[in-house]
PDB file of N, CA, C and O in Angstrom, chain B, residues numbered from 101:
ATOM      1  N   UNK B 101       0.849  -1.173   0.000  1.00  0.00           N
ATOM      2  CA  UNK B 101       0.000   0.000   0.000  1.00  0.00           C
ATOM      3  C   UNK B 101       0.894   1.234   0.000  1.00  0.00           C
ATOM      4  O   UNK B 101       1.746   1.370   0.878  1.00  0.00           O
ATOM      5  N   UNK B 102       0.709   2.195  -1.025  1.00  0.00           N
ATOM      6  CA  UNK B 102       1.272   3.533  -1.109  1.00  0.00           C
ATOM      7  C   UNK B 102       0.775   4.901  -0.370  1.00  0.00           C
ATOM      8  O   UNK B 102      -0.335   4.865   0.161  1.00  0.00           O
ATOM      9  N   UNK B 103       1.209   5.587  -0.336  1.00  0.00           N
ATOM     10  CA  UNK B 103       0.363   6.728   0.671  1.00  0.00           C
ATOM     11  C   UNK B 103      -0.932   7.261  -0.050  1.00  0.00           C
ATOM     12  O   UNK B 103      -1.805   7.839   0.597  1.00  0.00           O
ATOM     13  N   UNK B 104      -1.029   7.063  -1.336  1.00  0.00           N
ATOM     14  CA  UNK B 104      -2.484   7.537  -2.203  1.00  0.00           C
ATOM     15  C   UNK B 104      -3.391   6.467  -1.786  1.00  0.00           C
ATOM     16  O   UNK B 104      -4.513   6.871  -1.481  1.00  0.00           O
ATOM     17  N   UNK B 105      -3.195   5.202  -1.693  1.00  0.00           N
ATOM     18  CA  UNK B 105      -4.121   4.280  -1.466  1.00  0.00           C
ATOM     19  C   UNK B 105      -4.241   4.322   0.209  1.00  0.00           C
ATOM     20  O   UNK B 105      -5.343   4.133   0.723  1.00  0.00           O
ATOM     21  N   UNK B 106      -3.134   4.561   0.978  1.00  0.00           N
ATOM     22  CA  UNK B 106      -3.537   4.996   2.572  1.00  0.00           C
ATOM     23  C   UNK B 106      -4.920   5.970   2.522  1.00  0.00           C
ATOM     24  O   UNK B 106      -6.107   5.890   2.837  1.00  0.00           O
ATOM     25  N   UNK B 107      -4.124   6.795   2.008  1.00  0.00           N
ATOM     26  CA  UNK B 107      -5.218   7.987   1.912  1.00  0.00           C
ATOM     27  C   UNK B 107      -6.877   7.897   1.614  1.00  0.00           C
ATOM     28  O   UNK B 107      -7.717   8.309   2.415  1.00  0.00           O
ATOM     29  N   UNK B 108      -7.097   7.465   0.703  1.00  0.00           N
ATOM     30  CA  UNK B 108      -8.222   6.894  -0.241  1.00  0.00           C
ATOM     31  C   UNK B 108      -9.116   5.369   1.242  1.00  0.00           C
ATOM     32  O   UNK B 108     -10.259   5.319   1.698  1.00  0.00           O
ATOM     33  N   UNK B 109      -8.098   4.603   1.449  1.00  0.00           N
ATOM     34  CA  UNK B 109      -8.811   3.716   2.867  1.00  0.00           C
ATOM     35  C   UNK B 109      -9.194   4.497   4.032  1.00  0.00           C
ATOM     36  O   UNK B 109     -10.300   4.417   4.566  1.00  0.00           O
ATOM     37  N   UNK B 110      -7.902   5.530   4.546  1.00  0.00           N
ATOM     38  CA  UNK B 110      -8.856   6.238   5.385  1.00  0.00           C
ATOM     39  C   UNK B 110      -9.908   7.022   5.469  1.00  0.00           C
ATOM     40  O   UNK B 110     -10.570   7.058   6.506  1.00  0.00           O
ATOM     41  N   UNK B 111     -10.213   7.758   4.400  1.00  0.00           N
ATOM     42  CA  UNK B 111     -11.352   8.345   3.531  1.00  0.00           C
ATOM     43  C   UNK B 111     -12.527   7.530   3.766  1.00  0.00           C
ATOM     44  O   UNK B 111     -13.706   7.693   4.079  1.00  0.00           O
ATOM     45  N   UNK B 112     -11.877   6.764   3.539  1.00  0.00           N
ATOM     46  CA  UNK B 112     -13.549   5.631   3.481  1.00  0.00           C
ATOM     47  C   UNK B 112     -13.771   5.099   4.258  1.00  0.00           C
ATOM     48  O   UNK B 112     -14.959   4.862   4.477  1.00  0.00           O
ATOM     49  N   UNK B 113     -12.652   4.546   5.218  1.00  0.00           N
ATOM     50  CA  UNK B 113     -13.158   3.879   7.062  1.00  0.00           C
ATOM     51  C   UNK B 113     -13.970   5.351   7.952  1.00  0.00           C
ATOM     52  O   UNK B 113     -14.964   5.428   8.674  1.00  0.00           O
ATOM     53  N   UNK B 114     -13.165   6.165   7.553  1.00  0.00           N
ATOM     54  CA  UNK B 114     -13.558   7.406   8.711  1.00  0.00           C
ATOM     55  C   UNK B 114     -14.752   8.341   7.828  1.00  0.00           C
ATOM     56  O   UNK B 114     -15.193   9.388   8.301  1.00  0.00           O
ATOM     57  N   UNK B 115     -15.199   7.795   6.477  1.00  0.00           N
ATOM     58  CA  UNK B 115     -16.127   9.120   6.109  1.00  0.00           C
ATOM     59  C   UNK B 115     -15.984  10.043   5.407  1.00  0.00           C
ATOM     60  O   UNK B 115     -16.886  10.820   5.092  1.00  0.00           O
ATOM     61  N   UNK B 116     -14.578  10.117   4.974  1.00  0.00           N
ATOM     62  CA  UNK B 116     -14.416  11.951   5.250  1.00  0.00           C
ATOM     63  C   UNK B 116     -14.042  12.120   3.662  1.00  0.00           C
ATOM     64  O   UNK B 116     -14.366  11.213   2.897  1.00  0.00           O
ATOM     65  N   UNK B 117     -13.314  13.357   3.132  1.00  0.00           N
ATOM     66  CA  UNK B 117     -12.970  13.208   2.048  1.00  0.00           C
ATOM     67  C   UNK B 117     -11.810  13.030   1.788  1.00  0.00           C
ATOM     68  O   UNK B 117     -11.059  13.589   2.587  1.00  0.00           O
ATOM     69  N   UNK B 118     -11.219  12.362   0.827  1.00  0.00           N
ATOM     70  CA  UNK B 118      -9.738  12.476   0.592  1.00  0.00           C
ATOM     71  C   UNK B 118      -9.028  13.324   1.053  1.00  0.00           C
ATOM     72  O   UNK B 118      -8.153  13.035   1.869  1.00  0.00           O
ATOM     73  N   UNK B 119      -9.335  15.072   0.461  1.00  0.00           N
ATOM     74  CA  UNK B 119      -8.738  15.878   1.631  1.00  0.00           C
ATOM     75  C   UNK B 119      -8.228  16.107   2.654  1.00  0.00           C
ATOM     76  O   UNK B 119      -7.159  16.534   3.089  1.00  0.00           O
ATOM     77  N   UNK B 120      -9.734  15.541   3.200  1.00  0.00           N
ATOM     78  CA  UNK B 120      -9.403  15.800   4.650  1.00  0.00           C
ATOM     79  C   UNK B 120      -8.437  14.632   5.536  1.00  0.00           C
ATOM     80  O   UNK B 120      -7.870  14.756   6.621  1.00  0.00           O
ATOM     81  N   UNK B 121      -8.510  13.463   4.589  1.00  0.00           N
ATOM     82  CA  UNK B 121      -7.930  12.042   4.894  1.00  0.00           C
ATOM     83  C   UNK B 121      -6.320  12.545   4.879  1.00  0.00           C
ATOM     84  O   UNK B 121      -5.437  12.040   5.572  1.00  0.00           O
ATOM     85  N   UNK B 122      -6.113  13.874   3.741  1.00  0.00           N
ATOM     86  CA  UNK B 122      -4.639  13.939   3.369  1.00  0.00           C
ATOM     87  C   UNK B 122      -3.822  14.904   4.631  1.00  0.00           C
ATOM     88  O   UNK B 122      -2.724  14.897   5.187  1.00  0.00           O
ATOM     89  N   UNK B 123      -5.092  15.707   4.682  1.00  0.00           N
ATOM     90  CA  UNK B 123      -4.659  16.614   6.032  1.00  0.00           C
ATOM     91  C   UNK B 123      -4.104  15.461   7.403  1.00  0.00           C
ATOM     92  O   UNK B 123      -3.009  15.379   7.959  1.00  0.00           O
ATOM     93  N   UNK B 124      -5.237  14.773   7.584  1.00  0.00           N
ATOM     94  CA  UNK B 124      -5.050  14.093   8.634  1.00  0.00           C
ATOM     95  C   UNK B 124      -3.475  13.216   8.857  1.00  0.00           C
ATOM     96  O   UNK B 124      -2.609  13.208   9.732  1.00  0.00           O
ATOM     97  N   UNK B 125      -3.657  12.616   7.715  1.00  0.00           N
ATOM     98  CA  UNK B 125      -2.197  11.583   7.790  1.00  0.00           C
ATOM     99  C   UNK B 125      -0.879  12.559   7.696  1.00  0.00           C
ATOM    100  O   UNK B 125       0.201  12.166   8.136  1.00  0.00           O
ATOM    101  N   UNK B 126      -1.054  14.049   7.006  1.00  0.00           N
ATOM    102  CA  UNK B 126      -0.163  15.017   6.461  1.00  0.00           C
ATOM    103  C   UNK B 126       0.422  15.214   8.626  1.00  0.00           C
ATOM    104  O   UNK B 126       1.507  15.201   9.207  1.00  0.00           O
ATOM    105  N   UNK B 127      -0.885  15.352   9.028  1.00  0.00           N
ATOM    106  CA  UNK B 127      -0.526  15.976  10.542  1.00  0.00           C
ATOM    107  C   UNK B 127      -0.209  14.701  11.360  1.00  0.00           C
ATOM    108  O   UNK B 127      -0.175  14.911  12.573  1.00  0.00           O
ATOM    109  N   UNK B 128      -0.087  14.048  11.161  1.00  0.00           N
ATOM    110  CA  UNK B 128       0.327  12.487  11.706  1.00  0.00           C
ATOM    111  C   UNK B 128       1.809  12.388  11.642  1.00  0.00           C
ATOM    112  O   UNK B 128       2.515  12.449  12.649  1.00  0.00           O
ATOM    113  N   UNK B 129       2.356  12.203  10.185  1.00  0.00           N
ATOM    114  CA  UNK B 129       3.154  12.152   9.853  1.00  0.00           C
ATOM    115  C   UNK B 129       4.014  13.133  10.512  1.00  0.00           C
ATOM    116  O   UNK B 129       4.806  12.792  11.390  1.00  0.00           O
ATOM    117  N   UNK B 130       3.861  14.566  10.043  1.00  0.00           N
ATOM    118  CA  UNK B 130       4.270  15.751  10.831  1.00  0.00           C
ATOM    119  C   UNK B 130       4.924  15.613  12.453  1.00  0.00           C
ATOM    120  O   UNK B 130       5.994  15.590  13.062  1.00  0.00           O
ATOM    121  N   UNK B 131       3.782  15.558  12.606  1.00  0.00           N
ATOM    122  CA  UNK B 131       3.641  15.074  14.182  1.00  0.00           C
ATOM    123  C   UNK B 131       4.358  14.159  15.022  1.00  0.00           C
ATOM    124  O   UNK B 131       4.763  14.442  16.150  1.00  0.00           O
ATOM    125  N   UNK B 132       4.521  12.925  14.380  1.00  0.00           N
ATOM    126  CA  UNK B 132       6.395  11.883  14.481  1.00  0.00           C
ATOM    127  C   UNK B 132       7.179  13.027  14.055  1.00  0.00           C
ATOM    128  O   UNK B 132       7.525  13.638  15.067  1.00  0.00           O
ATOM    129  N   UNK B 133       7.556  13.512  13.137  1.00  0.00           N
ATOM    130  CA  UNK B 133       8.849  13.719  12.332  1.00  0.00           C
ATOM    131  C   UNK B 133       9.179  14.609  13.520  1.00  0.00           C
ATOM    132  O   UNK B 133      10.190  14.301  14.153  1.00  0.00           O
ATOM    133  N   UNK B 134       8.412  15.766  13.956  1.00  0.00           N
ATOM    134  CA  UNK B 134       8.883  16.867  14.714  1.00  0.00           C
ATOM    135  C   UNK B 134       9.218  16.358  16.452  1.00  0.00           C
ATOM    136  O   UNK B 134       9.901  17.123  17.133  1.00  0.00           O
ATOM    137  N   UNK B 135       8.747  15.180  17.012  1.00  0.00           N
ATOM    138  CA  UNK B 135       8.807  14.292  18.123  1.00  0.00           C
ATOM    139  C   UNK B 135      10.252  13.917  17.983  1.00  0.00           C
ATOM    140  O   UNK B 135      10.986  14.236  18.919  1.00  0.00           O
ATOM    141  N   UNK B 136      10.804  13.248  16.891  1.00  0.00           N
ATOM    142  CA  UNK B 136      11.377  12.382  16.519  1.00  0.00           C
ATOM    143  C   UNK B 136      12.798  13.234  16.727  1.00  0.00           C
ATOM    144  O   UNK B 136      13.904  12.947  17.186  1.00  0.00           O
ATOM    145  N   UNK B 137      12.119  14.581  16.079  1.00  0.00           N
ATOM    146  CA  UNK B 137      13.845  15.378  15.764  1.00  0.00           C
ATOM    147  C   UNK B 137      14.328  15.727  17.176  1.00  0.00           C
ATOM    148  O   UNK B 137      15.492  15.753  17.577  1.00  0.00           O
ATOM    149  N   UNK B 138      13.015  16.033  17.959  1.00  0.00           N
ATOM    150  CA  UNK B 138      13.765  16.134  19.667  1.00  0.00           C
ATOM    151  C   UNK B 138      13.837  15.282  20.133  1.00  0.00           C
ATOM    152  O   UNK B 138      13.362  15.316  21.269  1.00  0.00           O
ATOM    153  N   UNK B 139      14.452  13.893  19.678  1.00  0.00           N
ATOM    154  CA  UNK B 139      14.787  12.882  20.200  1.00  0.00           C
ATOM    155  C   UNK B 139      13.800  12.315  21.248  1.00  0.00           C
ATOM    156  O   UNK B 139      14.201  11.666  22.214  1.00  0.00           O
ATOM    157  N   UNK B 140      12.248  12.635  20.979  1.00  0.00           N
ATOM    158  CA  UNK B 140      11.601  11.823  21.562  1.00  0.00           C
ATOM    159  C   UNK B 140      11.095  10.391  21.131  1.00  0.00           C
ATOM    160  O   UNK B 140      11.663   9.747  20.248  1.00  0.00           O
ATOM    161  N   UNK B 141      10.103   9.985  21.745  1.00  0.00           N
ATOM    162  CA  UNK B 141       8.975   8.858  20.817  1.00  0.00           C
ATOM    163  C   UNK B 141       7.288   9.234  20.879  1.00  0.00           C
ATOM    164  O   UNK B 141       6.534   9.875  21.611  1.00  0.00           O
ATOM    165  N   UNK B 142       7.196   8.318  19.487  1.00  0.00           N
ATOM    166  CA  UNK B 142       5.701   8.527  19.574  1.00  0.00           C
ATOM    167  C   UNK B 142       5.025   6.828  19.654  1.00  0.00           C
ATOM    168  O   UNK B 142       5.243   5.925  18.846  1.00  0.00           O
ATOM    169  N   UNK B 143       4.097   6.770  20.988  1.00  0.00           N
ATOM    170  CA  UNK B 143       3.711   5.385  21.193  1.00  0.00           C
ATOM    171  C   UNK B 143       2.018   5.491  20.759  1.00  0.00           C
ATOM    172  O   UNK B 143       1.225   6.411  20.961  1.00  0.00           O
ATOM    173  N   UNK B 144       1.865   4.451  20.233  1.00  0.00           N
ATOM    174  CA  UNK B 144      -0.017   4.527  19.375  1.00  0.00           C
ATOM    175  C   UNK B 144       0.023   3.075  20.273  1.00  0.00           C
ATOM    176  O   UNK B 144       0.830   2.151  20.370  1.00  0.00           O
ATOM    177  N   UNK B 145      -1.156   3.361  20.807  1.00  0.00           N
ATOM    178  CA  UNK B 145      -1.420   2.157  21.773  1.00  0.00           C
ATOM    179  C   UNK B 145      -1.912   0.848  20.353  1.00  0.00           C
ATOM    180  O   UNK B 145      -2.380   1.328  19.320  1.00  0.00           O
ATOM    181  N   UNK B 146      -1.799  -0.250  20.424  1.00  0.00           N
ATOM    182  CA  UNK B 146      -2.496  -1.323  20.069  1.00  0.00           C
ATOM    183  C   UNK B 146      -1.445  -1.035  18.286  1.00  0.00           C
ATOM    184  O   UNK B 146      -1.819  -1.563  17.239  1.00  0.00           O
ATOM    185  N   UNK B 147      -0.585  -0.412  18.349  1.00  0.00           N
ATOM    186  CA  UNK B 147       0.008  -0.086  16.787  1.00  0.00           C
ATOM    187  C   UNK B 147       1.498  -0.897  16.935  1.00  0.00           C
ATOM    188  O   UNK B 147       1.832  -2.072  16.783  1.00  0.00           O
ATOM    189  N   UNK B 148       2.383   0.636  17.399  1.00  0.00           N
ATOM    190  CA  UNK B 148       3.748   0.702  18.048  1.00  0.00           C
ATOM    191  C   UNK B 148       4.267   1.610  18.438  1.00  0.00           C
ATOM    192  O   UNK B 148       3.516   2.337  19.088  1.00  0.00           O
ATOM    193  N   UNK B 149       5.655   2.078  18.313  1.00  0.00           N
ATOM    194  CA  UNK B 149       6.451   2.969  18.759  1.00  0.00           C
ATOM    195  C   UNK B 149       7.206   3.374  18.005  1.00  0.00           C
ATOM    196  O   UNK B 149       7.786   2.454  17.427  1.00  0.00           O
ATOM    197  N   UNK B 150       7.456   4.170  17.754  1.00  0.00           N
ATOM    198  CA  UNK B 150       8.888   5.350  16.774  1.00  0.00           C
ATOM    199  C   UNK B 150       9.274   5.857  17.982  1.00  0.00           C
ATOM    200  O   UNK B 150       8.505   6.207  18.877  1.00  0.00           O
ATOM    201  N   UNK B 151      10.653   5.904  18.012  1.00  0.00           N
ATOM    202  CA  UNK B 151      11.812   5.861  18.450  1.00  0.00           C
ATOM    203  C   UNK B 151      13.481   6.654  17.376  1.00  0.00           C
ATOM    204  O   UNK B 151      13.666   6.882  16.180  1.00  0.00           O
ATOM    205  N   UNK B 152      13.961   6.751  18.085  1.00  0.00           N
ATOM    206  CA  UNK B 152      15.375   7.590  17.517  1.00  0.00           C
ATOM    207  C   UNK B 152      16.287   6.689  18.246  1.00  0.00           C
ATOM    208  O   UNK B 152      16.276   6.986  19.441  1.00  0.00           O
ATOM    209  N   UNK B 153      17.152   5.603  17.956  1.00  0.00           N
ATOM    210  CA  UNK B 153      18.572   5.253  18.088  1.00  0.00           C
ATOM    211  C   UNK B 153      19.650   5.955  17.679  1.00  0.00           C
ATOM    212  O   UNK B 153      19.750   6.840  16.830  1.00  0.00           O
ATOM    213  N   UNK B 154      20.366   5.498  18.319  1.00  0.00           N
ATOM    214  CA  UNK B 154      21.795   5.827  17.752  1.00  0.00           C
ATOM    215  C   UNK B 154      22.891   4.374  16.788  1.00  0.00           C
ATOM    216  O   UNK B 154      23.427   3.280  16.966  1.00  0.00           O
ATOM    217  N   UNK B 155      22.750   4.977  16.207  1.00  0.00           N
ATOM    218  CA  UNK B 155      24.123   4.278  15.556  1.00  0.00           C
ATOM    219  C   UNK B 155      25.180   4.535  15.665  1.00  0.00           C
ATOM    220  O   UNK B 155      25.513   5.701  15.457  1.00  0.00           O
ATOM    221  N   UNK B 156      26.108   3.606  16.018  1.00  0.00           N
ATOM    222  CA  UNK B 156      27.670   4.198  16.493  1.00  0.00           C
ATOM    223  C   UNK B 156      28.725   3.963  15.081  1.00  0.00           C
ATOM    224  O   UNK B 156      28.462   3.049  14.300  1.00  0.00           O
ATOM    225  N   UNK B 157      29.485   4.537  14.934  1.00  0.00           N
ATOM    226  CA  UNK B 157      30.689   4.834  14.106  1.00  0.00           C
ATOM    227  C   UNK B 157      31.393   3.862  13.643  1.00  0.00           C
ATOM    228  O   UNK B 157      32.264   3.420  14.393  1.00  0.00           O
ATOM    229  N   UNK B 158      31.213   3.201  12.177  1.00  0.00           N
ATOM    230  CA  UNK B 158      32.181   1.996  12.344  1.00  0.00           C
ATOM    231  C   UNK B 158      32.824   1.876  10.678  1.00  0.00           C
ATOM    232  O   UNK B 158      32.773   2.707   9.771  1.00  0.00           O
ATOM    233  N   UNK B 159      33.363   0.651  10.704  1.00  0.00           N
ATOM    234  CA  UNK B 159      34.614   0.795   9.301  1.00  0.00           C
ATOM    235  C   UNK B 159      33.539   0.060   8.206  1.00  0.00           C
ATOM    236  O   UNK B 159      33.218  -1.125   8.291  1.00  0.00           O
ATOM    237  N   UNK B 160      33.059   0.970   7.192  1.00  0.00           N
ATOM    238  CA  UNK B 160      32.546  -0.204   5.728  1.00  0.00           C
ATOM    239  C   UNK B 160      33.297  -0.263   4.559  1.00  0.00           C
ATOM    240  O   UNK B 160      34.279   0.476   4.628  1.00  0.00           O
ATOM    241  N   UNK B 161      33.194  -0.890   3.479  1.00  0.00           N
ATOM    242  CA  UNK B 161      34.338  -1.136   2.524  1.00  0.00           C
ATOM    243  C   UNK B 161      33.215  -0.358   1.508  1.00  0.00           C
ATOM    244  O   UNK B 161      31.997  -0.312   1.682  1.00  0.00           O
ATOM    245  N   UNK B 162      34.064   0.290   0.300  1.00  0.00           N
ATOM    246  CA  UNK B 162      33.302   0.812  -0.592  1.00  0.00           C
ATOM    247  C   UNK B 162      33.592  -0.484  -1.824  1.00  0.00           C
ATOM    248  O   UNK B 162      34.629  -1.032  -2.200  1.00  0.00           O
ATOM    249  N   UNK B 163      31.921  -0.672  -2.276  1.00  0.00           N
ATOM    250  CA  UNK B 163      32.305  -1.600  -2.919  1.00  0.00           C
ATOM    251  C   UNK B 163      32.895  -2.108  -4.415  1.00  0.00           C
ATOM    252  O   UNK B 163      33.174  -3.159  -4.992  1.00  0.00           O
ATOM    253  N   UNK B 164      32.898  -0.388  -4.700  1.00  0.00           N
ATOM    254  CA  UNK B 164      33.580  -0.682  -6.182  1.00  0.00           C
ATOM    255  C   UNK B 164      35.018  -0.977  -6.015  1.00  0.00           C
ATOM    256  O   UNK B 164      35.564  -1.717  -6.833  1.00  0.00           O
ATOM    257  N   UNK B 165      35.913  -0.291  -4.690  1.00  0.00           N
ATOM    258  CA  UNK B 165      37.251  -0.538  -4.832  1.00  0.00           C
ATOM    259  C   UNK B 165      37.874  -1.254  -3.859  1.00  0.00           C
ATOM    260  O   UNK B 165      39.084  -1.450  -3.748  1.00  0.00           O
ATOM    261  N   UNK B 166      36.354  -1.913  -2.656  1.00  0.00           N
ATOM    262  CA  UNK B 166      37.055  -2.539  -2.061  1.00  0.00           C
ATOM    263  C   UNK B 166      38.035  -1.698  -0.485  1.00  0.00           C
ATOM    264  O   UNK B 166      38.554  -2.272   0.472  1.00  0.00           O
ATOM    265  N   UNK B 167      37.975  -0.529  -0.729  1.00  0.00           N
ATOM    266  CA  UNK B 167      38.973   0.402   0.275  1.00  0.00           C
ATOM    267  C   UNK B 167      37.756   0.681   1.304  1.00  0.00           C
ATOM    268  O   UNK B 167      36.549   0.892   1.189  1.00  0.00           O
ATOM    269  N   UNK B 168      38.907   0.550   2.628  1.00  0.00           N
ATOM    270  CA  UNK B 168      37.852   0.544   4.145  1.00  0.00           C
ATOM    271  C   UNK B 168      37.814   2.064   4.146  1.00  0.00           C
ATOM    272  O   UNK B 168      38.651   2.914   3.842  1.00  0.00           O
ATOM    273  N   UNK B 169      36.056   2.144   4.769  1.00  0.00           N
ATOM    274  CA  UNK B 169      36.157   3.803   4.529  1.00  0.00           C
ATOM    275  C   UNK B 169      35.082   4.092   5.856  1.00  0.00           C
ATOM    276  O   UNK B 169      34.056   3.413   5.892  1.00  0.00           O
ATOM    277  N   UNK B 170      35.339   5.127   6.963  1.00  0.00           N
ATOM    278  CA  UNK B 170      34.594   5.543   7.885  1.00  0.00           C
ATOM    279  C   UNK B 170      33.279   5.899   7.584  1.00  0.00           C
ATOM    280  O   UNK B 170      32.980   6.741   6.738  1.00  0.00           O
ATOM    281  N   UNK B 171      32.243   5.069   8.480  1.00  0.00           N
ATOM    282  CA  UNK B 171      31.226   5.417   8.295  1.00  0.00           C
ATOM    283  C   UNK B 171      30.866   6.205   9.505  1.00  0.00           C
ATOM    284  O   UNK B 171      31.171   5.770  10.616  1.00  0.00           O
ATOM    285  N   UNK B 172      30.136   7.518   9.344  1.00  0.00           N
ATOM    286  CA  UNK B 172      29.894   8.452  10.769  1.00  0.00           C
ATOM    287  C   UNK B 172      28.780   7.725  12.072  1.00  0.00           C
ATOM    288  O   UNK B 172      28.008   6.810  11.787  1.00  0.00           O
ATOM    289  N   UNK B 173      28.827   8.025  12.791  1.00  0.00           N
ATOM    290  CA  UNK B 173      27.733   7.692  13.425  1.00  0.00           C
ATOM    291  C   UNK B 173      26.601   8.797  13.606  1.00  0.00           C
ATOM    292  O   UNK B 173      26.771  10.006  13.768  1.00  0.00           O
ATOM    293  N   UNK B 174      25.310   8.031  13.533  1.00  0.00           N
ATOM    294  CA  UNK B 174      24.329   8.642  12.783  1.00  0.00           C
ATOM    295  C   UNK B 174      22.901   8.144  13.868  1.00  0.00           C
ATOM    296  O   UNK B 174      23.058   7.147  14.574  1.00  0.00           O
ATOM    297  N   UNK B 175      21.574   8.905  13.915  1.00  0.00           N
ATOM    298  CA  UNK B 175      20.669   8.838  14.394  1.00  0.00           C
ATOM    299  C   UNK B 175      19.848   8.050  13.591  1.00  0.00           C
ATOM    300  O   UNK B 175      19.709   8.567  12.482  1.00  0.00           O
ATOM    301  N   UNK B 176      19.403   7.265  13.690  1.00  0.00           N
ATOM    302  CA  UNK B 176      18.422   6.540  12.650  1.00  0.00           C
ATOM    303  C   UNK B 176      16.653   6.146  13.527  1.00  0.00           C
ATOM    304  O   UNK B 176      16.514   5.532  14.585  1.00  0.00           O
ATOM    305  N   UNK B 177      15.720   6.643  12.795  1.00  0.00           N
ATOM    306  CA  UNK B 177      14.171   6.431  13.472  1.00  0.00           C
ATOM    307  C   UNK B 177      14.381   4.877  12.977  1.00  0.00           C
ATOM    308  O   UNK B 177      14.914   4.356  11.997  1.00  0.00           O
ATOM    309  N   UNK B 178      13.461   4.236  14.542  1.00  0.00           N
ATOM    310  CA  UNK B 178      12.916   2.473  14.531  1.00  0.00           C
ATOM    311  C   UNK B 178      11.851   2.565  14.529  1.00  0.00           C
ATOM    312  O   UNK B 178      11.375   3.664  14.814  1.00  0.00           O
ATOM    313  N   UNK B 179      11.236   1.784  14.304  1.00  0.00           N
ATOM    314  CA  UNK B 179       9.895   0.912  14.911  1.00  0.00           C
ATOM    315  C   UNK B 179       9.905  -0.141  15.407  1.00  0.00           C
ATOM    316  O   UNK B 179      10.652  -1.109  15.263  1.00  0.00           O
ATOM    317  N   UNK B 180       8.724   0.110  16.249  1.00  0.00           N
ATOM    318  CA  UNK B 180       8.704  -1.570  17.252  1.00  0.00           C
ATOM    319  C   UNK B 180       7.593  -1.827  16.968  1.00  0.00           C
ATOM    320  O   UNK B 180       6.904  -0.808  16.997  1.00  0.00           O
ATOM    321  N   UNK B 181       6.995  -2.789  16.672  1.00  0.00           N
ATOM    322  CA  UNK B 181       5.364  -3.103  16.426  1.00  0.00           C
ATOM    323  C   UNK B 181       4.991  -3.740  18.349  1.00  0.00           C
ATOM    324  O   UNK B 181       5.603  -3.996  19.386  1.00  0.00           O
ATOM    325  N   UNK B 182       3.985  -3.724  17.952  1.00  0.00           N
ATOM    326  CA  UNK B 182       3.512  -3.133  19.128  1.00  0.00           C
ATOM    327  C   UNK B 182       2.258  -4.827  19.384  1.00  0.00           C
ATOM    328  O   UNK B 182       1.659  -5.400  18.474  1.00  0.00           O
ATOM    329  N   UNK B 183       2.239  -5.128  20.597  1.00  0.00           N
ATOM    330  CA  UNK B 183       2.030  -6.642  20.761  1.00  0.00           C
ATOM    331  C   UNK B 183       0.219  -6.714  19.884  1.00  0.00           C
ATOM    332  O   UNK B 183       0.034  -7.640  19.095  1.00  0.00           O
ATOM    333  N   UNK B 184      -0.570  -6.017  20.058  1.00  0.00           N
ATOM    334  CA  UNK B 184      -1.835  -6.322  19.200  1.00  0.00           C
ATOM    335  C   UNK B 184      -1.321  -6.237  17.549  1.00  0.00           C
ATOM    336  O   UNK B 184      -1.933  -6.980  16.781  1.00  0.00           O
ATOM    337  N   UNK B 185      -0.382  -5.491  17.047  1.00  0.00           N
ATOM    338  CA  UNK B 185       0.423  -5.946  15.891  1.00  0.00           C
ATOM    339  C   UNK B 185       0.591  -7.396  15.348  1.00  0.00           C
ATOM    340  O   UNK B 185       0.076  -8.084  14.466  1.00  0.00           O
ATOM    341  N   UNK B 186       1.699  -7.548  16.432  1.00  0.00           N
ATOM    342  CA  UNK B 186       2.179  -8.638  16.403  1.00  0.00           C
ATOM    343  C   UNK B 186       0.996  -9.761  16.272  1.00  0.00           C
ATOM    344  O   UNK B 186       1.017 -10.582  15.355  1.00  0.00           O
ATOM    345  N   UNK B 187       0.402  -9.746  16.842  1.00  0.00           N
ATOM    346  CA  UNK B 187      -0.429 -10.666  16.972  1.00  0.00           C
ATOM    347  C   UNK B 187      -1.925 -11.018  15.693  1.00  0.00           C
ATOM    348  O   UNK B 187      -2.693 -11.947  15.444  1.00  0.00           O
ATOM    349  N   UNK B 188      -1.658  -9.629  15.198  1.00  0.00           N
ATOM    350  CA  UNK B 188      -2.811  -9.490  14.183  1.00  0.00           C
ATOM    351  C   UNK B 188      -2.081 -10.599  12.855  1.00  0.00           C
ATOM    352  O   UNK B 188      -2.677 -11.474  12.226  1.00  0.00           O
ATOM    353  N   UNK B 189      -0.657 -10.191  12.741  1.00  0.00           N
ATOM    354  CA  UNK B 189      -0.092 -10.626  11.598  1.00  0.00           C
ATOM    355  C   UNK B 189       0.202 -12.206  12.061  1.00  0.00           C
ATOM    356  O   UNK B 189       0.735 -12.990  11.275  1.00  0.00           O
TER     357      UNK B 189
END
């Protein structure tokens, strides 16, 4: 499923119009990203969790030549699915 077809299902579970389906997920989305950048989380009961790790600093090879080359350490967003998840799938 792509975000046009997200869009278009929630439209139609909740009623509303595409629009407003786009607003909604637009402020969702939003709404992690800006959590996320202050290194918080966002927990949706019965869903999961977004989260911000850290990745620590380590040696990868580039692979056209083969030469070891520093990779930085970097913040990367997770997800955890969340046990009614788990359990649905």
């Amino acid at each position: 499923m792509n975000k046009t077809e997200l869009i278009e299902h929630i439209a139609k579970q909740a009623d509303i119009s595409k629009a407003a389906a786009t607003r909604a997920l637009e402020a969702l989305i939003g709404g992690v990203k800006t959590t996320l950048k202050k290194n918080g989380s966002v927990a949706i009961a019965g869903f999961g969790t977004f989260a911000v790790t850290k990745r620590a600093a380590r040696t990868g090879r580039n692979p056209r030549t083969g030469d070891a080359i520093k990779i930085k350490a970097a913040k990367v967003p997770k997800f955890r699915p969340g046990k009614a998840l788990k359990d649905a799938l």
